[in-house]
C-alpha positions as CSV (number, residue, x, y, z in Angstrom):
1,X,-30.5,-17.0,-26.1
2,X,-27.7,-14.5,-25.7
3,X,-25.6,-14.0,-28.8
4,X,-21.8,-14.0,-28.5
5,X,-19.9,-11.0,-29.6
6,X,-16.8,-12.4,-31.2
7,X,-14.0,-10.8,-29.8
8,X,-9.9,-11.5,-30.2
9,X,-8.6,-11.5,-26.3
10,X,-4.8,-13.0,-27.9
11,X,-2.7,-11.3,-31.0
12,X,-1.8,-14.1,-32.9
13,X,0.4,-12.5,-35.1
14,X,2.4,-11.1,-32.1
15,X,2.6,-13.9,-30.4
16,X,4.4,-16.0,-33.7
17,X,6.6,-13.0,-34.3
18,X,7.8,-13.4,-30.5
19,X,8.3,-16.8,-30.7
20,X,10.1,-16.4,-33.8
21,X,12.4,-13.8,-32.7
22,X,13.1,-16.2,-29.3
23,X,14.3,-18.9,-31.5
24,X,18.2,-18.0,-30.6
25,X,19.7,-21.0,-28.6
26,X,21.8,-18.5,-26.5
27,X,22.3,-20.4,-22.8
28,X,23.9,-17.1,-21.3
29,X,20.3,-15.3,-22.2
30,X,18.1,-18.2,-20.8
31,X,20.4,-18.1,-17.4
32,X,19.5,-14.4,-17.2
33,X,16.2,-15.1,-17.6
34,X,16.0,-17.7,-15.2
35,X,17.7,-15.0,-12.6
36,X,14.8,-13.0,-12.8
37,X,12.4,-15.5,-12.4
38,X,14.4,-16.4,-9.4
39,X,14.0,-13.0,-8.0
40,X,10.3,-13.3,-8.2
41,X,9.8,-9.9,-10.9
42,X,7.9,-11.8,-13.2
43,X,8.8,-12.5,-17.0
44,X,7.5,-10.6,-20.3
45,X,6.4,-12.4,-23.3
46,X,9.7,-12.7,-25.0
47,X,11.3,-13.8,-21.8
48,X,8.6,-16.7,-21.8
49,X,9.2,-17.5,-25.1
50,X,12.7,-17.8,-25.1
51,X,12.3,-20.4,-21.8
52,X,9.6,-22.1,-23.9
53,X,12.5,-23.0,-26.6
54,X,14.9,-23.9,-24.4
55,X,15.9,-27.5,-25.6
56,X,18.9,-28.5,-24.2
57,X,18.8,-31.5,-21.6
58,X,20.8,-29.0,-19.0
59,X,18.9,-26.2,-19.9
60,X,15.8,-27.7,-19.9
61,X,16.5,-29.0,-16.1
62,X,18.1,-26.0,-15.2
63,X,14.2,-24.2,-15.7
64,X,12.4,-26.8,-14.0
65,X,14.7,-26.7,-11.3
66,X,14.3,-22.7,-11.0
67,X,9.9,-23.0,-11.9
68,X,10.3,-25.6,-8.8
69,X,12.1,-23.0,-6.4
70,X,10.2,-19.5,-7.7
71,X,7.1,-21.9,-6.6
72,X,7.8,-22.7,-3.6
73,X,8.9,-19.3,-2.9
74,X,5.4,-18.4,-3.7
75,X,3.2,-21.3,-2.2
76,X,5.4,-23.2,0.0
77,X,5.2,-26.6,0.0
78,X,1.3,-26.5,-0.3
79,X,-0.7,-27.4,-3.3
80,X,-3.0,-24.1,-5.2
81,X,-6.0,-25.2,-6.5
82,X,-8.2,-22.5,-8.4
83,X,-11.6,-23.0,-9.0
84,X,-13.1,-20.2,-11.2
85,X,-16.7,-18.9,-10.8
86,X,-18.1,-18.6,-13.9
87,X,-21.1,-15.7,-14.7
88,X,-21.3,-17.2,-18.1
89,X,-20.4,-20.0,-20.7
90,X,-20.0,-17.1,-23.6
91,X,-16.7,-17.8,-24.9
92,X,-14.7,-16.5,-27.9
93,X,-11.5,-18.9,-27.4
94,X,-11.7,-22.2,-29.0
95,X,-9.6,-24.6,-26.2
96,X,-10.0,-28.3,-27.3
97,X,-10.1,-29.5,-24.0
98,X,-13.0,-26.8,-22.7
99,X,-16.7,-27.7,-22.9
100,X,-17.0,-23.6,-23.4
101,X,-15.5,-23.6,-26.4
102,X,-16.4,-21.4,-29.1
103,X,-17.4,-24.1,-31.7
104,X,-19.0,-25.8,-28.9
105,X,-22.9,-25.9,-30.5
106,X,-24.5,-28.0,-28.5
107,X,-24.1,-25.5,-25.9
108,X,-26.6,-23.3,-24.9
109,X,-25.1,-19.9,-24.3
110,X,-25.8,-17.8,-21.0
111,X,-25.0,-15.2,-19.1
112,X,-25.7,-14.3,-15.4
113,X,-27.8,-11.1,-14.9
114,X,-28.1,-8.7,-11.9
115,X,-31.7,-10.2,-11.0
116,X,-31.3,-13.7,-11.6
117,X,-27.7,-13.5,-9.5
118,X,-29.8,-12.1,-6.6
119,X,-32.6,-14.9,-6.9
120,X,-30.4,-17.8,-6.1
């Protein structure tokens, strides 16, 4: 069996302290926000956390309305499915809803190899 490093892929602490600082219900900063979106530059974490407090009715239509149009500015009108390809079930993340979850025991842990990826 293949032991697990434990490794931290998401800072925690920086993500409350964005959240925290995003907490400002300022409409005229979640407009500009959404203006970038619309112009298809991507958003930084702050940006994202600010849109994920948005709570305001209005507001909160005005970003589904604009995740609706940078979408289909992307894709089109189709629908994107991914489906990953996985080398391994090692996992340090502990997602409730993933059977690769880290306090997952019942799961025996692998990981592809050069030889056995050539064998099948």
């Amino acid at each position: 069996m293949i032991t697990q490093q434990r490794s931290t892929c998401l800072d925690e602490e920086e993500i409350e302290r964005t959240l925290a600082a995003s907490c400002q219900k300022d409409p005229r900063r979640v407009f500009d926000i959404l203006a970038k979106a619309r112009e298809l530059k991507g958003l930084d974490p702050a940006e994202v956390a600010v849109l994920m407090g948005v709570g305001d009715p209005e507001l909160v239509g005005e970003v589904f309305r604009t995740a609706r149009q940078v979408k289909e500015q992307i894709y089109g009108s189709r629908l994107v499915l991914f489906a990953p390809l996985y080398i391994s079930n090692l996992c340090s993340n502990d997602c409730v809803y993933c059977a690769f979850r880290d306090r997952n025991r019942a799961l025996t842990r692998r990981a592809l190899t050069q030889k056995r990826s050539r064998a099948t």
